[in-house]
C-alpha positions in Angstrom: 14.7 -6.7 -46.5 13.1 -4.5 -49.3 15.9 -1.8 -49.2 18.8 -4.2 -49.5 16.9 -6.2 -52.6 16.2 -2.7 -54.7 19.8 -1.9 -53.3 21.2 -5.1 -54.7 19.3 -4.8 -58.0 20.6 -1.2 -58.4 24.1 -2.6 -58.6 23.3 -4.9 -60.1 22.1 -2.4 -62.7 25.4 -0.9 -62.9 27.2 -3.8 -63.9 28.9 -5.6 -60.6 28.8 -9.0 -60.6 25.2 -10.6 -58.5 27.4 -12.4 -55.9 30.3 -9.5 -55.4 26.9 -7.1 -55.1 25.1 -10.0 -52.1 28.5 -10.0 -50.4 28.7 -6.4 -50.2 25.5 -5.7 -49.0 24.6 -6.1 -45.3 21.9 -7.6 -44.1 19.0 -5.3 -42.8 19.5 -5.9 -39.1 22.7 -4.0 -40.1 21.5 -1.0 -41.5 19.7 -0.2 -39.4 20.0 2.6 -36.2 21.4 2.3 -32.9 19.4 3.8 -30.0 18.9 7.0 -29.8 20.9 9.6 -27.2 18.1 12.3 -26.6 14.4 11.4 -25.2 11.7 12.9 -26.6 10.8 14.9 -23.5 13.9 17.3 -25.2 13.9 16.6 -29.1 9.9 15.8 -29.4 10.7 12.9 -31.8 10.5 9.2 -31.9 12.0 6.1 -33.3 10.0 4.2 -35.9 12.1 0.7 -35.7 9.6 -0.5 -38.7 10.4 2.2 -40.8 13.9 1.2 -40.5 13.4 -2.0 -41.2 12.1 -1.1 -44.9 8.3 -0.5 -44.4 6.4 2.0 -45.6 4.6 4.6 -43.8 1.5 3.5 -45.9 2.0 -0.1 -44.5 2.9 0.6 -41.1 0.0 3.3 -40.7 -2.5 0.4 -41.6 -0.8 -2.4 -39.9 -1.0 -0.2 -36.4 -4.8 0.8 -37.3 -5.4 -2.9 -37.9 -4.1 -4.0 -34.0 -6.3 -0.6 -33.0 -9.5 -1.8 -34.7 -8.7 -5.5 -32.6 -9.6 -3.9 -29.4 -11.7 -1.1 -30.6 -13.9 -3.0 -32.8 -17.1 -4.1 -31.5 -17.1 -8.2 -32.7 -13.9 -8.9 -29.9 -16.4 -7.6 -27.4 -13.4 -5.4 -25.3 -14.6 -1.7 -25.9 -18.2 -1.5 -25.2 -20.0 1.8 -25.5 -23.5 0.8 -23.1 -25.1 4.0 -23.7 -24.9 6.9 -25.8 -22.2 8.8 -23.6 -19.7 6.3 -21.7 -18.1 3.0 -22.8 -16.1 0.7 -20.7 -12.9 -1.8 -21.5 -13.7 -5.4 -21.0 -11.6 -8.5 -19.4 -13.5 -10.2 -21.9 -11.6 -13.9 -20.3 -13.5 -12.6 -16.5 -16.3 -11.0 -18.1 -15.6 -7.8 -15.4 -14.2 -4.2 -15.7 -11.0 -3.2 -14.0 -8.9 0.2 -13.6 -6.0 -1.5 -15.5 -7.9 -1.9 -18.7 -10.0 1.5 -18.2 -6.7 3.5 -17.4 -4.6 2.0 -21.1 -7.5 2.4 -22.9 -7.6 5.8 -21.6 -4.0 6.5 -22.6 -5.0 4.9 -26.1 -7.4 6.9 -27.1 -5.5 10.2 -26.3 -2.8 9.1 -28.0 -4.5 8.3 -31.3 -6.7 11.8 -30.5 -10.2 9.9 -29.8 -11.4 12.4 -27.7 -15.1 11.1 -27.8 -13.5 7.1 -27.0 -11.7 9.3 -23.9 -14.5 11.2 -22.8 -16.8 7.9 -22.6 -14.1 6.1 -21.0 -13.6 8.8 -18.3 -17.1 9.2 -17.6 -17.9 5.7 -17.0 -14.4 6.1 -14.7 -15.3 8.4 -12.9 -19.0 7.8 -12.2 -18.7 4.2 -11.2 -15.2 3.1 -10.0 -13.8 6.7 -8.7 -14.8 6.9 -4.5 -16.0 10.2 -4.4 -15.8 10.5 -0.5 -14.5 8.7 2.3 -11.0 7.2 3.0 -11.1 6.5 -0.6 -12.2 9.4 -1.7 -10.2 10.1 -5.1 -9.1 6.4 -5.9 -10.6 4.0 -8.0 -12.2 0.8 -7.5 -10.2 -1.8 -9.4 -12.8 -4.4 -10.2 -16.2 -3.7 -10.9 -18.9 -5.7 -13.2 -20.4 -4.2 -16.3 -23.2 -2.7 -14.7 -20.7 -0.3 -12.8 -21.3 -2.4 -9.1 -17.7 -2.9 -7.3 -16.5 -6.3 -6.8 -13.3 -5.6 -5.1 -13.6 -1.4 -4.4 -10.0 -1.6 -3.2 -7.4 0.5 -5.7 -4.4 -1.5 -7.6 -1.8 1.8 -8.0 -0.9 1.2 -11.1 -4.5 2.6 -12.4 -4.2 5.5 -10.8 -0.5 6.3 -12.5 -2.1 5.3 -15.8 -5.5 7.0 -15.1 -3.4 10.8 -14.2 -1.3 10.8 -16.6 -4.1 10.5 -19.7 -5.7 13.1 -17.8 -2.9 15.1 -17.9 -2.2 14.7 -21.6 -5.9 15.2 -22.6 -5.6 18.3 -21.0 -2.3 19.3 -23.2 -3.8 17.9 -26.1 -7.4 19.2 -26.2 -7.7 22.0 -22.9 -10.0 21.6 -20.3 -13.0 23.7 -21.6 -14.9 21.3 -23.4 -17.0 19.8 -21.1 -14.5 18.1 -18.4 -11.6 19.8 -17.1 -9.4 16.9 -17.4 -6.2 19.1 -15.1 -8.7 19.3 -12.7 -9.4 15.4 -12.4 -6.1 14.7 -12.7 -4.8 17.1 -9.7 -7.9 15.9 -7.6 -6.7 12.2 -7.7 -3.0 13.2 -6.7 -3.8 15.6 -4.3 -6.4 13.0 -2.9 -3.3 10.5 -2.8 -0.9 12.4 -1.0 -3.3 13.1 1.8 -3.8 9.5 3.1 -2.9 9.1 6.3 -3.8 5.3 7.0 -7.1 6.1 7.8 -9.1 3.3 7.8 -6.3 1.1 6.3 -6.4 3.4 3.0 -2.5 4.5 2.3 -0.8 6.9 -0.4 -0.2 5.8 -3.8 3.7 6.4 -3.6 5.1 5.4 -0.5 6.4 8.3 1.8 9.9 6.7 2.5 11.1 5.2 -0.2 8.9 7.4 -2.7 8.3 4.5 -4.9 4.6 3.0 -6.3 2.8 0.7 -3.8 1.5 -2.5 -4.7 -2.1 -1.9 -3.7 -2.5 1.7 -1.8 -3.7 0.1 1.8 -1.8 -1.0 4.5 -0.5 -4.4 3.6 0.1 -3.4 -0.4 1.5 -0.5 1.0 4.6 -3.0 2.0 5.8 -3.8 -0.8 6.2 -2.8 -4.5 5.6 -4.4 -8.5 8.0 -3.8 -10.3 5.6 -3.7 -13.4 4.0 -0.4 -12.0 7.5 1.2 -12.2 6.9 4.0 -14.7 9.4 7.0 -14.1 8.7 8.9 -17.3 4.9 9.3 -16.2 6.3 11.0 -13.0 8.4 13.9 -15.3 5.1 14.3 -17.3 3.7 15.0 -13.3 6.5 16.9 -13.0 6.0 19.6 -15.9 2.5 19.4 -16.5 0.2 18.4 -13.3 0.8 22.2 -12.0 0.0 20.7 -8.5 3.6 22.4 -6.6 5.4 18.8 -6.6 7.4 19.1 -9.8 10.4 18.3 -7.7 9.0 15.7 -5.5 7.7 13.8 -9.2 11.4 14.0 -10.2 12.9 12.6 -7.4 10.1 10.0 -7.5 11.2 9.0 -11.1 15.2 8.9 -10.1 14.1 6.7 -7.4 11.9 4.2 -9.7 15.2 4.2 -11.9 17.0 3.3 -9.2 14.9 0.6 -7.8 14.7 -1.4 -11.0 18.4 -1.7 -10.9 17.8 -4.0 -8.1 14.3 -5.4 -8.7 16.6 -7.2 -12.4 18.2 -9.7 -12.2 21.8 -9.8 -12.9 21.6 -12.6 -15.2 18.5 -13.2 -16.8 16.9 -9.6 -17.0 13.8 -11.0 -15.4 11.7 -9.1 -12.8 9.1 -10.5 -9.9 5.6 -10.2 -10.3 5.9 -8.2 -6.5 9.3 -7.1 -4.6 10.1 -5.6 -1.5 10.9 -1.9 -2.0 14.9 -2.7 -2.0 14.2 -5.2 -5.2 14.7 -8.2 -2.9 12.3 -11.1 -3.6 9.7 -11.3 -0.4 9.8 -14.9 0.7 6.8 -14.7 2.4 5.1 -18.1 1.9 2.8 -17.3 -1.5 6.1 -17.7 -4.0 3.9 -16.5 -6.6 5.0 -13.0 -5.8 8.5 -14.1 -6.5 8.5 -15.4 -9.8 8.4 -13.5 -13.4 4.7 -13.9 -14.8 1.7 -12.0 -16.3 2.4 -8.3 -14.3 6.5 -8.9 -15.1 5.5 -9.0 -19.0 5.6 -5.1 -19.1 8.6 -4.3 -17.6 10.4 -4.3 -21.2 8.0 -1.9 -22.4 8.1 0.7 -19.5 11.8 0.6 -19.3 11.2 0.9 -23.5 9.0 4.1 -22.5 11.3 5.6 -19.9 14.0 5.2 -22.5 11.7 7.0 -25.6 10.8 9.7 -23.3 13.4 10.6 -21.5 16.2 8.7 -22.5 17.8 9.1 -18.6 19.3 5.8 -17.9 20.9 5.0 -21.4 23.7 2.6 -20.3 21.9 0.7 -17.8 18.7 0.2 -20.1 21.0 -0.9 -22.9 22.8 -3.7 -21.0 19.2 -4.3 -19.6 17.5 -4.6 -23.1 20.2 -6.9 -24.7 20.4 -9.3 -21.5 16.2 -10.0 -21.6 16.5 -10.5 -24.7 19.5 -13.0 -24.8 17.6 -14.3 -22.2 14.4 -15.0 -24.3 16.5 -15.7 -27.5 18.4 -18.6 -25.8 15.1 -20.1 -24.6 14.2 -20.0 -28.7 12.4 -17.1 -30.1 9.9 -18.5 -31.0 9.0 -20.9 -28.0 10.0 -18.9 -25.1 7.1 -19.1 -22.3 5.1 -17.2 -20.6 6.6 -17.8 -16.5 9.7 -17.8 -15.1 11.3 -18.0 -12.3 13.9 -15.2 -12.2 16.6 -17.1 -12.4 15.8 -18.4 -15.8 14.2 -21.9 -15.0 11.0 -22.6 -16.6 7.5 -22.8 -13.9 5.5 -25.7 -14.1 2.3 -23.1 -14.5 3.9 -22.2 -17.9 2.7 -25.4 -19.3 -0.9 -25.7 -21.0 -2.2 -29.0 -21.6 1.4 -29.8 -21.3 2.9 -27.8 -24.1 4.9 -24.4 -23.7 2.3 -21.3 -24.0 4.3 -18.9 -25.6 2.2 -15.7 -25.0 1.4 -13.0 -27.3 1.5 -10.4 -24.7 5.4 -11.5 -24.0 6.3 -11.6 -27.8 5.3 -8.0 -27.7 6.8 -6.5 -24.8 9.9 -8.1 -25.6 9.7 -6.7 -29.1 9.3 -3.0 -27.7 12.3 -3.2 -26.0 14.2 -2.8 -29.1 14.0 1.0 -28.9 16.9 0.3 -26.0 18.7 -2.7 -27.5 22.0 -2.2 -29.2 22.6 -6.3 -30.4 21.2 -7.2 -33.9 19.1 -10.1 -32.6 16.5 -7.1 -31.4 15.3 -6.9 -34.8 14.3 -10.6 -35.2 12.1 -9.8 -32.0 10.6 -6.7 -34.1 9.8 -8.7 -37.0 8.1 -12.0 -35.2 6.0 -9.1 -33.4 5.2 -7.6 -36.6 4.2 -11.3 -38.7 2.1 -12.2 -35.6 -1.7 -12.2 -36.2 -4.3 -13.3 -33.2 -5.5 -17.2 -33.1 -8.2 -18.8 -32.1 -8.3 -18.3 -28.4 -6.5 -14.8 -28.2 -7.0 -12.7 -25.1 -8.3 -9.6 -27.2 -7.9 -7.9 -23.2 -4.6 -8.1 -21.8 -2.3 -9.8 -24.4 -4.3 -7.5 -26.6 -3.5 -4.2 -24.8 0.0 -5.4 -24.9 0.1 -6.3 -28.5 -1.0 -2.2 -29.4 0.9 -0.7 -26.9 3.9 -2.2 -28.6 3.2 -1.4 -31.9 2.6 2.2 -31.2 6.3 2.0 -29.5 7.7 0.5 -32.6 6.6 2.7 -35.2 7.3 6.0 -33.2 3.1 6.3 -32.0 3.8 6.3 -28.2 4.2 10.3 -27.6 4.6 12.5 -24.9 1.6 15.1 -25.4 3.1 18.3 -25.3 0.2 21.0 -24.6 -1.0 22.6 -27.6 -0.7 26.2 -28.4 -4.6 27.8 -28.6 
């Protein structure tokens, strides 16, 4: 909106009538870029959709620091540093400590270069949830309390994709000779992974025939897949950087999480299941929760977003999927959409609190990172009710929180693959 105004008052300026001058100028949504062509795996830049929509680098540099400094900050009570060398991310709403919220904050603070917020985060990891022998040995508890003691030592895969691939860009970004070889940790969790044999129920992270995430890594999550954990581009960082002799296994596995999420969609709506069987049918197997979209489908947009920033492989497919999610979402109203569905569109009763809508803040924002793929106008509307939101009484500082950042460092081009640094 600020560049069309000082574009209007320059021709203005120059004599052409004030309502010839409105007429002639397009709105913002219009002047502003269509996807990109090339990931960032091959050109090594990134989109800033805020910049594009008239901010300044000055505003959008602060406003980003500002949804940092929400999780980061010690009154919201999420990052907690308990001594003076690890710190923990808190599910502030279940006062406990689990490998999702470790494994993003993780990828957070190497991607705003907090080495000593990484460090602590990883220590605490690896000294309380990481099994270091056993059937386990290698994965990660999912759910512990503060104090580091499990209360569910089973592993939820999507940790352990998030957990490698920080790894793997701290080592890029910073070596692996300052006190924690961070290559090392990272190729001792996949080569841990890949050597599961179903020994006392404990499976591999990816499974062997399809070559596609599992659910939970034991023998019943090892049935069946969420589509949320579907992150292909962390498989080609694997792929170039883990240096562990699977480069082309990691691709395949990314072509084959592409592939699956062509399924898992549905045709109309754009909507995922919380859990699918590995063909992207819905289970049907008696606990319909599984079956619907709710709080794990929220991040679909934004990994197909990150798949599409990265690596820009599946441009056609990502577009039609971007614009029809959000059509989706727009028709339900933009600004009262809610937080379940099932995926064929119709609202779940569980969407209701104290009988009114809850439009979640986690949603607004995945649904505003999928932008970077969307080629309608109506994407930017989505951009800018992301970018006037502010938390509320009540905000979950943990998971709609996570969200909420992750988004904004898609949006203003702050979401980058870590290329390793010449030394």
């Amino acid at each position: 909106m600020k560049n069309r105004i000082f574009r209007m008052l320059f021709l203005v300026l120059l004599g052409l009538p004030f309502f010839s001058v409105l007429a002639s100028v397009p709105e913002t949504q219009d002047l502003l870029q269509s996807p990109w062509t090339e990931g960032a795996f091959d050109t090594g830049k990134y989109r800033n959709i805020f910049a594009e929509m008239g901010y300044s680098s000055q505003e959008i540099d602060a406003r980003v620091q500002s949804v940092f400094d929400e999780i980061f900050s010690p009154e919201n009570k999420v990052y907690v540093e308990p001594d003076d060398s690890t710190a923990y991310i808190c599910d502030i709403i279940h006062d406990d400590v689990r490998s999702e919220g470790m494994s993003y904050g993780m990828m957070i603070a190497v991607q705003f270069e907090k080495k000593d917020i990484f460090d602590r985060l990883w220590r605490w990891t690896k000294t309380y949830m990481q099994h270091k022998e056993g059937a386990s040995e290698g994965y990660f508890a999912w759910c512990c309390r503060k104090d580091g003691s499990h209360i569910d030592g089973g592993s939820a895969s999507d940790g352990e994709l998030y957990f490698i691939t920080s790894l793997i860009f701290a080592s890029n970004l910073w070596g692996n000779d300052t006190g924690i070889d961070y290559l090392a940790e990272a190729q001792h969790i996949l080569d841990c992974a890949m050597e599961k044999d179903g020994t006392d129920s404990v499976m591999p992270l990816i499974h062997k025939e399809h070559k596609l995430i599992t659910f939970v890594p034991n023998k019943f999550g090892y049935g069946f897949t969420d589509p949320s954990y579907h992150l292909p581009a962390f498989y080609e960082v694997w792929a170039r950087w883990a240096d562990d002799g699977r480069a082309a296994y990691w691709k395949e596995c990314a072509e084959r999480s592409r592939h699956f999420l062509h399924k898992a969609v549905h045709p109309v709506t754009g909507l995922t299941p919380d859990y699918s069987n590995y063909d992207g049918s819905l289970m049907h197997k008696g606990w319909m929760i599984g079956d619907a979209f709710r709080f794990d489908s929220w991040r679909v947009p934004m990994n197909i977003a990150l798949d599409y920033s990265w690596s820009c492989a599946d441009r056609e497919w990502q577009h039609a999927y971007g614009n029809k999610i959000q059509d989706f979402l727009y028709g339900q109203g933009i600004d009262t959409f809610v937080n379940q569905y099932n995926v064929d569109g119709t609202m779940l009763p569980d969407s209701l609190q104290m009988g009114k809508p809850s439009h979640a803040p986690g949603l607004v924002a995945t649904a505003a990172a999928v932008s970077l793929v969307c080629t309608h106008a109506k994407s930017r509307e989505f951009v800018q009710r992301l970018w006037d939101s502010h938390p509320t009484p009540g905000f979950n500082y943990y998971y709609d929180g996570l969200l909420r950042l992750f988004a904004f460092m898609h949006l203003s081009g702050k979401y980058r693959v870590i290329f390793p640094v010449q030394r």
